[in-house]
C-alpha positions as CSV (number, residue, x, y, z in Angstrom):
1,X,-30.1,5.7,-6.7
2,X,-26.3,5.3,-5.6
3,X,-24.2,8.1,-5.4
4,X,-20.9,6.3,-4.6
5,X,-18.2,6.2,-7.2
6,X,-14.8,5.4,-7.9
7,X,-13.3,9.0,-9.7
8,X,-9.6,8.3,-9.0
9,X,-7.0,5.6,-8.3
10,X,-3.4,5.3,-7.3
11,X,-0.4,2.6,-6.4
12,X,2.4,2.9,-5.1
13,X,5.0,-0.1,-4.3
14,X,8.4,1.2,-2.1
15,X,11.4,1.5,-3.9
16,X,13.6,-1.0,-2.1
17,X,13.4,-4.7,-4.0
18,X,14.1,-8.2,-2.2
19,X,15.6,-10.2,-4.6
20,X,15.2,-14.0,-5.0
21,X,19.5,-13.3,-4.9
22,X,18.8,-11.8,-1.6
23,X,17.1,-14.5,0.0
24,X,19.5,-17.5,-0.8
25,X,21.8,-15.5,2.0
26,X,19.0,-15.9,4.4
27,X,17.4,-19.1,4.1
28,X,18.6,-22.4,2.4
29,X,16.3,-21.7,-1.1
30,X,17.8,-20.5,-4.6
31,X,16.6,-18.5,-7.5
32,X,15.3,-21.4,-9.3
33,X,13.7,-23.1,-6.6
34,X,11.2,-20.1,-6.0
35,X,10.8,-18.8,-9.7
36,X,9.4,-22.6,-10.8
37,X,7.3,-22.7,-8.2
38,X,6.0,-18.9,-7.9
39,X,7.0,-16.9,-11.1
40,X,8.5,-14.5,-8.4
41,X,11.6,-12.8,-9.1
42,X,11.9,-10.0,-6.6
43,X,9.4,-8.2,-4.3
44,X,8.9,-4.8,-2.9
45,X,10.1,-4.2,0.2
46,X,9.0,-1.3,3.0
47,X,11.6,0.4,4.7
48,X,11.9,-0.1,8.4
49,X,9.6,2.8,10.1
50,X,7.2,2.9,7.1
51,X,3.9,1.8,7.6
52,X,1.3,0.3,5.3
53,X,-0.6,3.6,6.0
54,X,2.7,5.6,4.7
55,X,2.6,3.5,1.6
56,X,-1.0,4.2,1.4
57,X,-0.6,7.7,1.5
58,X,1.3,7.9,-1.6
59,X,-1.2,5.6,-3.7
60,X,-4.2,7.7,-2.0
61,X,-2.6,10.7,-3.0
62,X,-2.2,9.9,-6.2
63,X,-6.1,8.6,-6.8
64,X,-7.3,12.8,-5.5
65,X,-5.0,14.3,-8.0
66,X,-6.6,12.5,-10.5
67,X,-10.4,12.7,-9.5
68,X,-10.0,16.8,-8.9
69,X,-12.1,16.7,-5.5
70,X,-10.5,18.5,-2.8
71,X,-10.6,17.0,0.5
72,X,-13.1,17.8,2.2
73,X,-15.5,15.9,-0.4
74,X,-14.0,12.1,1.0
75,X,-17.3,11.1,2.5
76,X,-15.1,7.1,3.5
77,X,-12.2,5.8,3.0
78,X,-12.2,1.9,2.2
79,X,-8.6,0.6,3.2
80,X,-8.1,-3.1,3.1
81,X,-5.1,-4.7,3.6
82,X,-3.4,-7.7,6.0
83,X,-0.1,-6.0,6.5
84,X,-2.0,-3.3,9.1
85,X,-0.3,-0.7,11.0
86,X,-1.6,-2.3,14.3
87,X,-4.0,-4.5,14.8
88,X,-6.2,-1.2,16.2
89,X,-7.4,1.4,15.3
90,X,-7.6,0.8,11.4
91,X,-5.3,1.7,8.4
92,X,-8.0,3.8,7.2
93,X,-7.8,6.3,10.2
94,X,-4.0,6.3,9.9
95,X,-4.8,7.2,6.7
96,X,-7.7,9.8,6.9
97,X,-5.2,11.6,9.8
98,X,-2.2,11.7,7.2
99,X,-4.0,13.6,4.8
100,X,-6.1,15.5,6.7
101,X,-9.7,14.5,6.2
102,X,-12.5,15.6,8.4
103,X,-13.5,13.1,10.7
């Protein structure tokens, strides 16, 4: 019998946007260009200094509000992502040491 289960979720994008505006002043592209070949109009955009495990930390948050469980009750955290803080140790200890999880 498995005793995993997914009781709470949570997103979170930063509040800066990059604009397809903004990036015709920094490479030779336009507006046009990119939304026929993407659909992309804008993107979200980290602040310098704020790691994918600060982003994380919002989003993960979020997802234990809404399950109810207190802290102590995260048996794993499962962090995937290709934007890591470093290449070592993973997001997910980051993470676990930003919200304070037992080890």
């Amino acid at each position: 019998m498995y005793r995993s289960q997914i009781v709470g979720t949570g997103s979170y994008l930063p509040e800066k946007k990059l604009t397809n505006f903004d990036l015709e002043k920094m490479v030779d592209t336009n507006n046009e260009w990119i939304v026929e070949r993407t659909g992309i109009h804008s993107r979200s955009w980290a602040e310098d200094g704020q790691g994918t495990s600060d982003l994380a930390l919002v989003a993960a948050k979020q997802a234990i509000k809404e399950s109810g469980i207190a802290l102590d009750d995260i048996d794993m955290i499962i962090f995937g992502t290709v934007t890591p803080d470093h290449l070592m140790p993973s997001s997910a200890c980051y993470l676990q040491a930003k919200l304070g999880c037992r080890d």
